[in-house]
DOTILO-107516 format. One record per residue (C-alpha): residue in three letters; residue number from 1; x negated, y negated, z negated. Coordinates in steps of 0.001 Angstrom, whole numbers, plus 500000, padded with zeros to 6 digits. Layout:
residu=ALA	num=NUM	east=X	north=Y	up=Z
...
***
This chain:
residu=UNK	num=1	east=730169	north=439712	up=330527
residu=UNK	num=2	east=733459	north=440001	up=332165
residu=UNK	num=3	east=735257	north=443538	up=333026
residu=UNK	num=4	east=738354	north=443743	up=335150
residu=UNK	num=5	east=739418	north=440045	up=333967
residu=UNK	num=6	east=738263	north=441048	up=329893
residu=UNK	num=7	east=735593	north=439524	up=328643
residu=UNK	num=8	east=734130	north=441877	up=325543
residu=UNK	num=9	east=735592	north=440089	up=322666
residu=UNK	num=10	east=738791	north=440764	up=324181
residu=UNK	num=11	east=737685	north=444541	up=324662
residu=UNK	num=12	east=736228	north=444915	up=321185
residu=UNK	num=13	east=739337	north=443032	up=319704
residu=UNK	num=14	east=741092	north=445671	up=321794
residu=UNK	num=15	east=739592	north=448417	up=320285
residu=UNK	num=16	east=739497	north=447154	up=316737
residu=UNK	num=17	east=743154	north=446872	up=316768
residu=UNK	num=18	east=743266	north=450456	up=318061
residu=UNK	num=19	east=741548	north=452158	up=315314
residu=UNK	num=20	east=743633	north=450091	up=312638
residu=UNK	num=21	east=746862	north=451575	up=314144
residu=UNK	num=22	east=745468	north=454785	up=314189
residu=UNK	num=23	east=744665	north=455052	up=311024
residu=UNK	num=24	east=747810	north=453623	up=309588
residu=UNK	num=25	east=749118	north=456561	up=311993
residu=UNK	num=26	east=746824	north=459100	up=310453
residu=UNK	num=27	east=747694	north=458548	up=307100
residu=UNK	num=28	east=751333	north=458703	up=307559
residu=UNK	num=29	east=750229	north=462208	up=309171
residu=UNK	num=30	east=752932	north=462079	up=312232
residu=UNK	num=31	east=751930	north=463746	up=315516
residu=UNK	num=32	east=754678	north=462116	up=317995
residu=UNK	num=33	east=753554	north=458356	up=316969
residu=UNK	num=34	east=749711	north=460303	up=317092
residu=UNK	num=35	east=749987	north=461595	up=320580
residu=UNK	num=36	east=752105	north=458281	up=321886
residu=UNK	num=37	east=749132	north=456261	up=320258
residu=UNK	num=38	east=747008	north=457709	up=322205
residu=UNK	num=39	east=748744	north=457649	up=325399
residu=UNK	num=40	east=749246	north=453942	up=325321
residu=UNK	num=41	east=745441	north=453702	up=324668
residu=UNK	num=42	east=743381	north=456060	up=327253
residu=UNK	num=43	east=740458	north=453681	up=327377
residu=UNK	num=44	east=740283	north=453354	up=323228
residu=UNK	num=45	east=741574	north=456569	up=322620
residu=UNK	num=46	east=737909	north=458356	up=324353
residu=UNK	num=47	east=738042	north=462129	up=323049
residu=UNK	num=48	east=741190	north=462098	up=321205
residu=UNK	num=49	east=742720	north=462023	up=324868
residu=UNK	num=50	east=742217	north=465623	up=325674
residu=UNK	num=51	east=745475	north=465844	up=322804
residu=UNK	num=52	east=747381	north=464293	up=325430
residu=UNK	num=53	east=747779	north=467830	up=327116
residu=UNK	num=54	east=748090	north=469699	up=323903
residu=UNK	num=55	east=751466	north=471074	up=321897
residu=UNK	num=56	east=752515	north=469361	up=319185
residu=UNK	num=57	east=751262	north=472476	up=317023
residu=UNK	num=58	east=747566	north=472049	up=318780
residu=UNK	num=59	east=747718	north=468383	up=318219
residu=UNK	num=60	east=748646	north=468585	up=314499
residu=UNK	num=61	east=745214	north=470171	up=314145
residu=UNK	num=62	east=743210	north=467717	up=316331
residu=UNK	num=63	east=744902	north=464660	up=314302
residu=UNK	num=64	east=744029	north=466314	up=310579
residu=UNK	num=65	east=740405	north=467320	up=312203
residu=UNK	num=66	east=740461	north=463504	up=313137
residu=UNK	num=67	east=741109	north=462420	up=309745
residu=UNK	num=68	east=738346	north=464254	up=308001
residu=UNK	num=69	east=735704	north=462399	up=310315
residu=UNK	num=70	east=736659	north=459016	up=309804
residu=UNK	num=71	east=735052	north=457037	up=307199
residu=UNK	num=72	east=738282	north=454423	up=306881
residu=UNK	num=73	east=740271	north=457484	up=305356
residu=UNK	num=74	east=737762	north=459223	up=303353
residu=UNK	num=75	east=740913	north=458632	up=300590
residu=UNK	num=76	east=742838	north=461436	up=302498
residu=UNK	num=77	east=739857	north=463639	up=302849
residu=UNK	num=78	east=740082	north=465945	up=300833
residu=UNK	num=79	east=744310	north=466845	up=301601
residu=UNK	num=80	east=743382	north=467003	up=305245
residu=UNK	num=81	east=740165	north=469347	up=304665
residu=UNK	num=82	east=742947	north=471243	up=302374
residu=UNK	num=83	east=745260	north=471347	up=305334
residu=UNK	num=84	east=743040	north=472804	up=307429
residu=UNK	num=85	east=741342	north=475535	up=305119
residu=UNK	num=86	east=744942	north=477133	up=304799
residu=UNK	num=87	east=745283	north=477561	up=307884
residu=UNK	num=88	east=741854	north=479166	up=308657
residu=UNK	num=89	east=740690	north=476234	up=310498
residu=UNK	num=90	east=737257	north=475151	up=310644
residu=UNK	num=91	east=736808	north=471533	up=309390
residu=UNK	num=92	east=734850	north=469754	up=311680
residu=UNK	num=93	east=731153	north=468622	up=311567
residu=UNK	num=94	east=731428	north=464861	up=310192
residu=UNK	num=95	east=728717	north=462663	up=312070
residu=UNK	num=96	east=726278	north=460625	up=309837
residu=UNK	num=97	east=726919	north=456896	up=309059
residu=UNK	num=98	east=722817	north=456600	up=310019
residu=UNK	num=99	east=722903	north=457673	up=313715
residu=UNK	num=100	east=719577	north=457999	up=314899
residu=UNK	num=101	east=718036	north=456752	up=311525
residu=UNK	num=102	east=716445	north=460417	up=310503
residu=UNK	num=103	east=714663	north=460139	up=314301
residu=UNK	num=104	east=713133	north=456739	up=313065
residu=UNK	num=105	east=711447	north=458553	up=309524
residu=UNK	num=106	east=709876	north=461400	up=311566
residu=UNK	num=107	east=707747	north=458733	up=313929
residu=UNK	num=108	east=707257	north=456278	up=310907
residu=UNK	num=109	east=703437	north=455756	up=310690
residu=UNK	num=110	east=702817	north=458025	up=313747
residu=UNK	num=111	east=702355	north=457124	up=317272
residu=UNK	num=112	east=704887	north=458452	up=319992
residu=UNK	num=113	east=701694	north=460416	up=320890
residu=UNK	num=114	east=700554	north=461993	up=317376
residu=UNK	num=115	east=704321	north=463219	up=316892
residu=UNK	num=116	east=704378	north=464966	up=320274
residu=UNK	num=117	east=701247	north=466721	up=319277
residu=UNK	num=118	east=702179	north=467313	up=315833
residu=UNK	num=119	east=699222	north=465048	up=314162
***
């Protein structure tokens, strides 16, 4: 499939690269190269846009929250859950690695039918 002249292994190379840089950005923990990041990149960049419009300050909390929920720094964890307990910030709710995959255990050996009904 092609999408404004990209085909999607040129999208999903562009995104790979994306998340790379970011983390290498994320672990060097600077907001500026953060926030330009993710200027450059709207269309990779999905809800860590809304920092765009944020102070520095504001952003320095959305980029630490950011670290805690992705897997490819669970190394830096633990200082960035750190970071934001001093300052009486709640850490955020990290998404499961098995999306979906609890849904699939409650059906197993049921029909759609039987767990609608509770059967």
């Amino acid at each position: 499939m092609v999408l404004n002249g990209m085909d999607e292994l040129e999208i999903e190379q562009g995104y790979a690269s994306f998340h790379r840089t970011l983390n290498r950005i994320l672990r060097r923990k600077d907001v500026k190269a953060f926030k330009a990041h993710v200027a450059a990149h709207p269309m990779q960049a999905g809800r860590l846009s809304h920092c765009l419009g944020l102070s520095d300050e504001l952003a320095e909390v959305e980029m630490y929250k950011a670290i805690v929920v992705r897997p490819a720094l669970r190394d830096v964890h633990h200082e960035a859950m750190e970071w934001l307990k001093e300052r009486g910030i709640e850490q955020p709710k990290v998404r499961s690695q098995n999306r979906g995959k609890g849904r699939r255990k409650a059906f197993r050996g049921k029909t759609r039918a039987h767990s609608l009904t509770g059967r």
